[in-house]
C-alpha positions as CSV (number, residue, x, y, z in Angstrom):
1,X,6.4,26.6,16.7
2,X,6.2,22.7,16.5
3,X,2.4,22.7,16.2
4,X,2.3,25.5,13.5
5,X,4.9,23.4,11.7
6,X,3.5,20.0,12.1
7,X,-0.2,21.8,10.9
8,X,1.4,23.4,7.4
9,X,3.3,20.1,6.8
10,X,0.0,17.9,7.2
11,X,-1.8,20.3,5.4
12,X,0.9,19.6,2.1
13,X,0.7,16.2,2.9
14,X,-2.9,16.0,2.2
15,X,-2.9,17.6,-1.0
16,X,0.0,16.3,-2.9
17,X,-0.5,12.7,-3.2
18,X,-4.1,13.0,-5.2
19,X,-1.8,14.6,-7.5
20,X,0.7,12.2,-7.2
21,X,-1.9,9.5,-8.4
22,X,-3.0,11.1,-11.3
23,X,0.3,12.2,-12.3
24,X,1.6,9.2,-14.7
25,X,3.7,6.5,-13.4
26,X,7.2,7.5,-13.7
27,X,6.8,10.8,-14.9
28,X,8.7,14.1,-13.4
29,X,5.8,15.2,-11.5
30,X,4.9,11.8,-9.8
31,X,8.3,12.0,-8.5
32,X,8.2,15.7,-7.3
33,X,4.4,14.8,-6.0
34,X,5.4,11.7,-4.4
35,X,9.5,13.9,-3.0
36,X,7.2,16.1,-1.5
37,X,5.0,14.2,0.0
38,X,7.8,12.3,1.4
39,X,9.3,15.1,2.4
40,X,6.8,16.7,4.4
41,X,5.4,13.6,6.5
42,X,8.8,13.2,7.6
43,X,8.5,16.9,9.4
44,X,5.1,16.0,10.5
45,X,6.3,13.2,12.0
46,X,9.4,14.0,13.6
47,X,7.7,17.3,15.2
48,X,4.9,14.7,16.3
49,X,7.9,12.9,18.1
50,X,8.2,15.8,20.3
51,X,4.5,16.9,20.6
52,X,3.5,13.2,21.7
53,X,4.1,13.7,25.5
54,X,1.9,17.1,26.1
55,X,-1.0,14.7,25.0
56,X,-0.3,12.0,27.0
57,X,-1.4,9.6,24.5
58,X,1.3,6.8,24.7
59,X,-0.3,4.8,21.6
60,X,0.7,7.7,19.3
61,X,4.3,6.4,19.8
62,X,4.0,3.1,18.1
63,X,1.4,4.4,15.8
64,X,4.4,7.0,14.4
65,X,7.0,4.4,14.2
66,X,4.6,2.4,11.6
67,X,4.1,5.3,9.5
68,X,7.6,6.3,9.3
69,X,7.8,3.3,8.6
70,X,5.6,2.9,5.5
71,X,7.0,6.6,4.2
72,X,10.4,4.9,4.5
73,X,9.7,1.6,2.6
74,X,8.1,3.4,0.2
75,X,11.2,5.1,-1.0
76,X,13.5,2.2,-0.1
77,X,11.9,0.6,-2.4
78,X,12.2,2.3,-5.8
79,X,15.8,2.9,-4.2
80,X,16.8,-0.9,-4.4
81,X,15.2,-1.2,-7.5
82,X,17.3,1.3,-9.2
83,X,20.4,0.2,-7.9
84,X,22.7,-2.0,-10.4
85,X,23.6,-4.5,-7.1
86,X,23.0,-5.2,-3.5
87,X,24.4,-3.1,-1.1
88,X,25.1,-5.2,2.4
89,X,25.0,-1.9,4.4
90,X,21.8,-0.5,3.0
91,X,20.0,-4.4,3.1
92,X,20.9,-4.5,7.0
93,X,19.3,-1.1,7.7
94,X,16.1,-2.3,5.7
95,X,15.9,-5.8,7.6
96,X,16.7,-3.4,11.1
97,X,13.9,-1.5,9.8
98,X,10.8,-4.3,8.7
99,X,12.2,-6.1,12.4
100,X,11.4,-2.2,13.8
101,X,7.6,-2.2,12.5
102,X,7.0,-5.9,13.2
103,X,7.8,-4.3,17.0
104,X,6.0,-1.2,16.4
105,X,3.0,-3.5,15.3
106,X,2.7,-5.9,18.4
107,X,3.1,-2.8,20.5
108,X,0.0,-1.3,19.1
109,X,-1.8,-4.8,19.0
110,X,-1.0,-5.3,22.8
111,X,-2.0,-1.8,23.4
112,X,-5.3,-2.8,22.1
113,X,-5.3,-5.9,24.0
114,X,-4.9,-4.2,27.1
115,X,-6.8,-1.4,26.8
116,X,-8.9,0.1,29.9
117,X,-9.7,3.4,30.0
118,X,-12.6,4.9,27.8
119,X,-10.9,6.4,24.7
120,X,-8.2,3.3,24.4
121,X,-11.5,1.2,24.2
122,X,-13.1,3.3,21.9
123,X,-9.7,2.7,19.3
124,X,-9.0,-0.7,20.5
125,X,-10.5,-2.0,16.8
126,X,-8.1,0.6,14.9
127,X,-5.0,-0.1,17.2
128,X,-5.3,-4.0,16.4
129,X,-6.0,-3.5,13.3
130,X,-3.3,-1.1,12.7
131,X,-1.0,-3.7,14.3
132,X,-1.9,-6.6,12.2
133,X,-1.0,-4.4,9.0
134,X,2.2,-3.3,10.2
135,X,3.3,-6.8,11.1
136,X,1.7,-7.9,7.9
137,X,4.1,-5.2,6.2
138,X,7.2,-6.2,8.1
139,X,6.9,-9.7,7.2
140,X,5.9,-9.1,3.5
141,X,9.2,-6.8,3.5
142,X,11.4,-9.4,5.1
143,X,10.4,-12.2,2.7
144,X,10.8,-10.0,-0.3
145,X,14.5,-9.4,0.5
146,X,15.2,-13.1,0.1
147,X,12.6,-13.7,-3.2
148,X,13.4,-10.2,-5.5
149,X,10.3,-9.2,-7.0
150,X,8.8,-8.5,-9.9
151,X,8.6,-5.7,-11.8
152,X,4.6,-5.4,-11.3
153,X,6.1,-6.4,-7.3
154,X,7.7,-3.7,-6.9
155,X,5.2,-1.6,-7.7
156,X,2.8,-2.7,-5.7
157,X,4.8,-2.8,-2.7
158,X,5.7,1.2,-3.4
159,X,2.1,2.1,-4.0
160,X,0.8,-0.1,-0.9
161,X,3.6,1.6,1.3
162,X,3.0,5.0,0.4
163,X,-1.0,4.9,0.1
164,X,-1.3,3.3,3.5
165,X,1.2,6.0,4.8
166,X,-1.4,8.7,3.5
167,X,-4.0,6.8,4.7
168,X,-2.3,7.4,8.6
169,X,-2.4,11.1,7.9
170,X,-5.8,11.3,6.8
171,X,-6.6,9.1,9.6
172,X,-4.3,11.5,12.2
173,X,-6.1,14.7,10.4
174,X,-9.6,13.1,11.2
175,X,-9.3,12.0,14.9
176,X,-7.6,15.5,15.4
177,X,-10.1,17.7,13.9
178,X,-13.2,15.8,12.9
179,X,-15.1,15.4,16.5
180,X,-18.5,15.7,15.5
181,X,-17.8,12.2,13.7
182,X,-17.6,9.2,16.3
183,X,-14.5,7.7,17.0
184,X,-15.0,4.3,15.7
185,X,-15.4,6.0,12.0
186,X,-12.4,8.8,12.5
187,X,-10.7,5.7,12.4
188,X,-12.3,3.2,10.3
189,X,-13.2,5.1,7.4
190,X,-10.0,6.4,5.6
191,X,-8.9,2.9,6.0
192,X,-11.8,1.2,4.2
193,X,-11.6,4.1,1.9
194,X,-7.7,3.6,1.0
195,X,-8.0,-0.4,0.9
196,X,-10.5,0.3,-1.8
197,X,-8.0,2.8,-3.4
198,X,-5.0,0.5,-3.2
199,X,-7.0,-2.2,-4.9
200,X,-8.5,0.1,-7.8
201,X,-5.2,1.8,-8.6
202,X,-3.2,-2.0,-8.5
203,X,-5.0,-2.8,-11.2
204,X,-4.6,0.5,-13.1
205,X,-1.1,0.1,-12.6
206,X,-0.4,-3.4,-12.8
207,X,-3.4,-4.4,-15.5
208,X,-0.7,-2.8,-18.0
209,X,2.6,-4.4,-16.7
210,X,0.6,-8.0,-17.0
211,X,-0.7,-7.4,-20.3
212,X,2.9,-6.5,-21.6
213,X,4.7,-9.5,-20.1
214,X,1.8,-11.7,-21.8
215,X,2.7,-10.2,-24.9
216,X,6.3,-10.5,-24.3
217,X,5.9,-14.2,-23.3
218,X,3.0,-15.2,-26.5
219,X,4.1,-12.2,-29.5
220,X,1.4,-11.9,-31.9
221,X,0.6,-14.4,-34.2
222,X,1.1,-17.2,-30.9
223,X,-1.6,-18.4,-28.3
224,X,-0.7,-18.8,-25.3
225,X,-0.9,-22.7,-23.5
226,X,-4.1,-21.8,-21.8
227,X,-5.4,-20.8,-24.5
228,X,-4.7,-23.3,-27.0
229,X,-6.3,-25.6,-24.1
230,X,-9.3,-23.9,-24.4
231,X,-9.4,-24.3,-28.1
232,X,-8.5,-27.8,-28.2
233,X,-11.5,-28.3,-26.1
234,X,-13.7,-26.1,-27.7
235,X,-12.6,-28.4,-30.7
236,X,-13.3,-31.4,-29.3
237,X,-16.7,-30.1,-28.4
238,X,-17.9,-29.2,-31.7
239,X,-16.6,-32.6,-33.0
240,X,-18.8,-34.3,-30.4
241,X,-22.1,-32.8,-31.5
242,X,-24.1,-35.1,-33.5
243,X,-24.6,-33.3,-37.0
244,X,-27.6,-32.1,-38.1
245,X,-29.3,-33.3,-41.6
246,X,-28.7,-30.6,-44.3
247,X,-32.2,-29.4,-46.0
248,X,-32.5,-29.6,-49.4
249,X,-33.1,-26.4,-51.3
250,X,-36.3,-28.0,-52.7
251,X,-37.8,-28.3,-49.2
């Protein structure tokens, strides 16, 4: 029953957040996308809790706790945004929470570290690098609840969160299924893949955010400091120039 389950739920998880991405920002579907996607890795991941063991695979333990991790910052934090004030409750279960993937990540670095046999050598690139990213995460998290962010920081800490959660899935889905691929690029590709996503779609998303707080900052009509810099110096430039001699019309 728990593989069947964890299979169908995967399965939805794959497919919902490309349409989640092209969904707009905001928009009805991007949330129902973006619910069910949340929804879904949370059954594939509490029914890998329990199926962990019969593979033997200790790694998979810390590996779980960072994406269940990234699925639940991601919602935390369009949660805080929304809210009208802090909540102390709520803030000490997201600091317990960035401490719990800062753990999760040295686990899965030292488990790299130390690794001995053949397959936890053949990973021991993914499971540090995994581990950097998840203490990366924590810490980014932790400093964040002491400096709110900006609008455009807030959305790139949801979309970071929940692409690099989908990016673990992909990642599970390949080393699961894919085994005429070698190791090293079951694990190394969705993550070069997704880093390249993340960066495209930040600046899809944010591109527009920055161009509207210029605006909001220099309306129309104004120049902005930089740019009246620029063409003060551009001004000075053209004043430097020796002039040229006119020609007469005669000549």
């Amino acid at each position: 029953m728990l593989p069947a389950l964890h299979v169908i739920f995967g399965t939805v998880a794959l497919l919902v957040v490309p349409a989640a991405l092209v969904a707009r920002k905001g928009s009805d579907w991007h949330k129902r996308w973006g619910t069910a996607f949340t929804a879904s890795m949370t059954v594939v991941l509490c029914t890998a809790g329990f199926m962990w063991q019969a593979k033997g695979h200790l790694f998979l333990v810390p590996l779980g706790l960072v994406s269940a991790y990234l699925i639940f910052n991601g919602w935390r934090v369009i949660a805080r945004r929304r809210r009208p004030e802090p909540v102390l409750f709520e803030d000490r279960i997201d600091r317990a929470a960035a401490l719990g993937v800062i753990a999760a990540g040295c686990a899965t670095a030292f488990l790299g570290l130390t690794a001995a046999s053949p397959l936890m050598l053949s990973i021991r690139p993914a499971l540090l690098g995994i581990g950097s990213i998840a203490i990366c995460f924590g810490l980014n998290d932790i400093l964040g609840f002491y400096a709110p962010r900006s609008r455009t920081g807030w959305l790139l800490a949801h979309l970071s969160a929940m692409l690099a959660a989908y990016i673990s899935a992909t990642t599970a889905f390949l080393v699961i299924n894919a085994h005429s691929v070698p190791m090293v690029l079951r694990w190394a590709l969705p993550s070069a893949i997704g880093a390249a996503t993340i960066v495209a779609y930040s600046i899809r998303v944010l591109g527009p955010a920055l161009s509207a707080a210029r605006l909001r900052l220099w309306p129309a009509g104004q120049v902005s400091p930089a740019g009246a810099t620029r063409s003060r110096a551009s001004a000075a430039a053209r004043s430097a120039e020796p002039s040229k001699p006119r020609r007469s019309a005669a000549s």
